[in-house]
C-alpha positions in Angstrom: 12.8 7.0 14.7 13.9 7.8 18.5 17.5 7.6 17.3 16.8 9.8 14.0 19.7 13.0 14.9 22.0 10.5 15.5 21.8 8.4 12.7 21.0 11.1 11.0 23.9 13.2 11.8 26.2 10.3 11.2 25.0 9.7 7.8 25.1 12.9 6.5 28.7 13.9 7.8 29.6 10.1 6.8 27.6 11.3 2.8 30.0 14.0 2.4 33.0 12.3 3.2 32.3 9.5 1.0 29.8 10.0 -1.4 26.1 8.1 -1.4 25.6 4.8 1.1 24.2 3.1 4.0 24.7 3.2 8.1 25.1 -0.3 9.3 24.4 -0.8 13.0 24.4 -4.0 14.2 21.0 -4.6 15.9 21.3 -5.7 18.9 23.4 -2.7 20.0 20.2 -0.5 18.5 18.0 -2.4 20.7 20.1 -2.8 23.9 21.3 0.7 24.3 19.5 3.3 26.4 18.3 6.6 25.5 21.3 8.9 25.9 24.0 5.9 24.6 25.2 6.2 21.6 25.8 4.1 19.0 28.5 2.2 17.3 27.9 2.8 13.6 29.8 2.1 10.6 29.5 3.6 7.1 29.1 1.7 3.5 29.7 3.8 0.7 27.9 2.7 -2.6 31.6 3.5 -4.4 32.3 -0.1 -2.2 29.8 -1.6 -3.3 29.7 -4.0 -6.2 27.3 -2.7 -8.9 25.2 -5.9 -9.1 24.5 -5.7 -5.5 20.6 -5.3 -4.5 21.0 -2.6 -2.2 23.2 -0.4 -4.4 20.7 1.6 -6.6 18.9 2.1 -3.5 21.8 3.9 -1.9 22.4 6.3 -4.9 18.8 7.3 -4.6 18.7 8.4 -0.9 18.3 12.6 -0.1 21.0 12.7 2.4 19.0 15.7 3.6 16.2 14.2 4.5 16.4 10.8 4.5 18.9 7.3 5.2 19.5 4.2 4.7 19.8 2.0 7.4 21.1 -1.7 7.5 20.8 -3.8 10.5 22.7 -6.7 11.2 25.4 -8.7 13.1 23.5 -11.2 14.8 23.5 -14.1 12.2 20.0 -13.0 10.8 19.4 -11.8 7.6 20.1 -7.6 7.2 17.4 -5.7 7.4 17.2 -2.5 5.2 15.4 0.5 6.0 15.1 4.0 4.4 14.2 6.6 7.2 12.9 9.8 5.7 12.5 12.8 8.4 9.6 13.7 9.8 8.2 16.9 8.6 
């Protein structure tokens, strides 16, 4: 949650661009980089994503207002998937 306005702002700005999806980060970078770094991110629009996929419905539900989802990956684990919601 110490990196929610970045992701955050990426995945809202990335939203309306491209409709409903995910941020992927890979997570080492998350958990390398200091406070002020910021992060490499990519975008996965659910439009790209098959329609049997797992993770799909899940993307088409996310509030891009107040919440994300976040996939974590890149270092030959499994992805992790996270919705982040805002905290009020």
């Amino acid at each position: 949650m110490a990196r929610w306005s970045q992701l955050h702002d990426f995945a809202r700005r990335s939203h309306a661009l491209s409709g409903p999806g995910a941020v992927l980060v890979e997570r080492r970078t998350i958990l390398d980089a200091g406070e002020e770094d910021v992060i490499p991110m990519n975008y996965v629009a659910a439009q790209d994503v098959p329609s049997g996929d797992d993770f799909r419905p899940l993307m088409l539900q996310i509030d891009p207002e107040r919440q994300l989802m976040l996939i974590l990956g890149g270092d030959g684990l499994d992805e992790t998937v996270l919705v982040l919601e805002r905290n009020q």
